[in-house]
N, C-alpha and C positions, 0 to 999 in steps of 0.2 A: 451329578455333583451340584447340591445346593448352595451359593454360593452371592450372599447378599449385593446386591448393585453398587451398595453405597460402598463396599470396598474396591470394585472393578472404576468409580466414580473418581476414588483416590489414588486408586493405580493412576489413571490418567492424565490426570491435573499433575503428578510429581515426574510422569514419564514425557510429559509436555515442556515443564518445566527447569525439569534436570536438577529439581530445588524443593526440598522436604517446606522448608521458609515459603515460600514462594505459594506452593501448593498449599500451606494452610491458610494463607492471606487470601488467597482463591477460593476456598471452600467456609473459610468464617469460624476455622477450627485450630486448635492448638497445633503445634511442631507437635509436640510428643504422641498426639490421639492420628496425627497422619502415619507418624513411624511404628505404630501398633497396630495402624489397621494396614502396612505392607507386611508386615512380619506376619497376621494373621493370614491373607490372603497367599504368600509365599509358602505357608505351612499348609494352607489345604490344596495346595497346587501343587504340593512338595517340590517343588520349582523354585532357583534364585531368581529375582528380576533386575535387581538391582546390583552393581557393583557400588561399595561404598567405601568412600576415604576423607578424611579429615578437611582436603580442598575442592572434592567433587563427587556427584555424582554422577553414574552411566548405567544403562540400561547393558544388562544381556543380552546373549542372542537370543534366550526363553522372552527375556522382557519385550524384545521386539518385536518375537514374532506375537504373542498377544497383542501389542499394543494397534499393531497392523490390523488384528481383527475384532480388536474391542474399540477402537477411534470411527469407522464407519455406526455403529451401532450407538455410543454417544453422541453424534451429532444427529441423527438420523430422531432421537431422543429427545434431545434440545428441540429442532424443527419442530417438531411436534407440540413439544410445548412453547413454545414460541407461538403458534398459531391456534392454539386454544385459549391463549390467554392474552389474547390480542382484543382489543374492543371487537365486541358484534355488530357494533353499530357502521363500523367501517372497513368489515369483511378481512379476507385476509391481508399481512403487509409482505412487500417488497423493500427489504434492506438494502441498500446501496451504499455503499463507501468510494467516496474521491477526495480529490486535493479540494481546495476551494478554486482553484482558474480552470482546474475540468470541467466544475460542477458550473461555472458561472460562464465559459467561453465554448464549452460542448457540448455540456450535456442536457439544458436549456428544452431546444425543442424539444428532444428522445422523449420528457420527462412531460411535457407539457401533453405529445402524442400517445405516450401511455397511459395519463389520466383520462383523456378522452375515449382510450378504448377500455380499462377497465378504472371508471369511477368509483368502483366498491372494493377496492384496493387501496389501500392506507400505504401510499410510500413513506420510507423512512430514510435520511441519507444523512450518513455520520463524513464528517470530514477529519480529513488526516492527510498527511506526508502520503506518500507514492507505499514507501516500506510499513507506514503505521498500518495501512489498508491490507496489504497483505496480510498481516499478524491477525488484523479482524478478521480477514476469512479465516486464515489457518484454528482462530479459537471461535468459529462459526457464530460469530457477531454480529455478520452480516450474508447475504444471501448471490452478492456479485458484488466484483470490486471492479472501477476502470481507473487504467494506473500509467505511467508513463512504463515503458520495456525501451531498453532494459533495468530490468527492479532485482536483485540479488534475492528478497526475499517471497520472489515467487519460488515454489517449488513441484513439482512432480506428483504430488499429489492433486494438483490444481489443473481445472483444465484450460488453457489461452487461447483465447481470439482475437485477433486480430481485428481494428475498426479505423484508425482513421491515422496516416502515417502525416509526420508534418516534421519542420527541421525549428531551429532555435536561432535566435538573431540578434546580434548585439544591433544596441540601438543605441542612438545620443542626441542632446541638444545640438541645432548643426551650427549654430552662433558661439557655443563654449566650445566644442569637440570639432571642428570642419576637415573631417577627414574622410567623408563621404564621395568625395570624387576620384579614387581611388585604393584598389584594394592594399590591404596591409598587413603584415607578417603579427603571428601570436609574440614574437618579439616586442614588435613597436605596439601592440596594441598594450603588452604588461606594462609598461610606462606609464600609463593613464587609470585611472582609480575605476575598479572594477566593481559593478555592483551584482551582486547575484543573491540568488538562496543560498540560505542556511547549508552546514555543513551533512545532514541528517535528509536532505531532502537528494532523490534521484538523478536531478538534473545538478546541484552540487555537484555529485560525483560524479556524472557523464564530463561537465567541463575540464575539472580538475585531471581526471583521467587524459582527455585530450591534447588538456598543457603535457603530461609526464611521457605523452608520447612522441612528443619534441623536446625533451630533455628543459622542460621550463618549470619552476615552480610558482604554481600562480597563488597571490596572499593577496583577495581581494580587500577592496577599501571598505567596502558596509556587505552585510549577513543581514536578509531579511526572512522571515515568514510569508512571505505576500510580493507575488509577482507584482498588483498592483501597485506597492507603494513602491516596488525598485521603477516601475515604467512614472510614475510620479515625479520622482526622486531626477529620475533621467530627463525629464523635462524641465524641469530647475535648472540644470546643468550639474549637477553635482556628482555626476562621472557616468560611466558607459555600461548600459543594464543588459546584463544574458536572460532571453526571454524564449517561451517559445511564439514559434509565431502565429498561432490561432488565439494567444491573447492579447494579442491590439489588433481592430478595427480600424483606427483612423491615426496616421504619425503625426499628422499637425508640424509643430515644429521639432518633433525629432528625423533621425536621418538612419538609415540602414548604414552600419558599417562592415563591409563585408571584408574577408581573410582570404589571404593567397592559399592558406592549408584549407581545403576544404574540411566544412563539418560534415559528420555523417545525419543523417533523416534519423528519427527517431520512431516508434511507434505508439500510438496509445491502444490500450489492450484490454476485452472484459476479460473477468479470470471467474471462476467458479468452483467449488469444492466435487472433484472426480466422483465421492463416496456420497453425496448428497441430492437425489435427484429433487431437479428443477421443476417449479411449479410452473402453469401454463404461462402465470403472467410473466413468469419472470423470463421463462422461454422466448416467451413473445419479446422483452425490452431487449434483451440480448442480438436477438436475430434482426429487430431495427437498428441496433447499432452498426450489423457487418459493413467491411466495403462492396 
């Protein structure tokens, strides 16, 4: 069955996206020229893919099982081109995706030891949220993501490792907040202006999640992007920052303030795409990172 790429190309992107819109913004091509080339592809497959209706689309169970074995062989594609169209001058790259306080509080040496064992490896490392990095792997963006777990949007297609477990820690000015000499209930702590990440970032939801398992709603005082400027923010006095605790080095004048409920340990994790095999180097940064 001869059957050109670039419609199996559009199958993908729309059965990725769940969104005819979506998939054309993806590919650089009109809504109507994506829904012509499923209908052609559907007719020489004489196969449905798609369930369609005016609020959504879904794949079939036909749509599925393609996409199952046409998604290995697109990425597999990409890599390829990805690394032929990589500068020669600086061999092939290693993609990495993290947050910015992994990339700056962990991942530092890994990074520093892998250029030293392969110099003629171009790293590249895109930052994002915990969930953004996932989505770069799952649309093969990047080549390894390390990410706080648990992440919702890892998935089963992915394969996780496990690398360096750590917990999260309120912290405060101890001259604004002096509540450091004694632990204290998720109660008395919601009283005092909570500083955390954004609602969109992993550790948002692990806190949030926390409170609702003591029947609390927590409505913190400031949403940031950057760990750093909540630990900043928390040396001003300007209320009590949720951090983890592989990024602060030194408290100076902030104060650990620790909870009668215990927090659970979190993990940081590389993730990698199951259908995608891994090139030496990246073999190699992966397996520096285990515990």
């Amino acid at each position: 069955m001869d059957i050109n790429y670039e419609l199996y190309k559009v199958f993908y992107q729309v059965a990725k996206s769940l969104s005819f819109s979506e998939a054309a913004d993806m590919l650089f091509i009109s809504q109507s020229a994506v829904s012509q080339s499923i209908k052609t592809l559907e007719k020489r497959l004489n196969q449905p893919l798609f369930i369609r209706s005016t609020k959504r689309v879904a794949l079939t169970k036909e749509g599925e099982l393609l996409l199952k074995h046409i998604e290995p062989a697109i990425n597999l594609i990409s890599r390829g081109e990805n690394q032929l169209c990589a500068d020669p001058k600086s061999g092939v790259q290693l993609r990495i995706g993290a947050s910015d306080t992994i990339c700056r509080y962990y991942l530092v040496p890994y990074l520093n030891n892998f250029h030293k064992q392969y110099p003629n490896i171009h790293i590249k490392v895109t930052n994002g949220t915990s969930l953004q990095c996932a989505k770069l792997l799952e649309r093969n963006e990047v080549d390894v993501i390390i990410t706080n777990s648990p992440n919702s949007a890892l998935n089963n297609m992915m394969q996780i490792i496990p690398v360096k477990e750590f917990r999260d820690i309120f912290i405060a000015n101890k001259d604004a907040f002096p509540l450091n000499d004694h632990a204290i209930t998720l109660q008395e702590l919601q009283r005092h202006p909570i500083l955390m990440l954004e609602k969109r970032s992993t550790t948002s939801m692990f806190l949030h999640n926390l409170f609702l398992e003591h029947s609390l709603d927590l409505v913190p005082a400031i949403e940031l992007s950057s760990n750093d400027l909540l630990i900043d923010l928390a040396r001003i006095g300007l209320g009590i920052a949720f951090i983890p605790d592989f990024s602060i080095k030194e408290l100076g004048n902030l104060a650990v303030i620790n909870t009668t409920q215990e927090i659970p340990t979190r993990m940081l994790v590389a993730a990698y795409n199951n259908d995608i095999p891994l090139s030496d180097g990246a073999r190699y940064f992966i397996d520096s990172l285990k515990i």
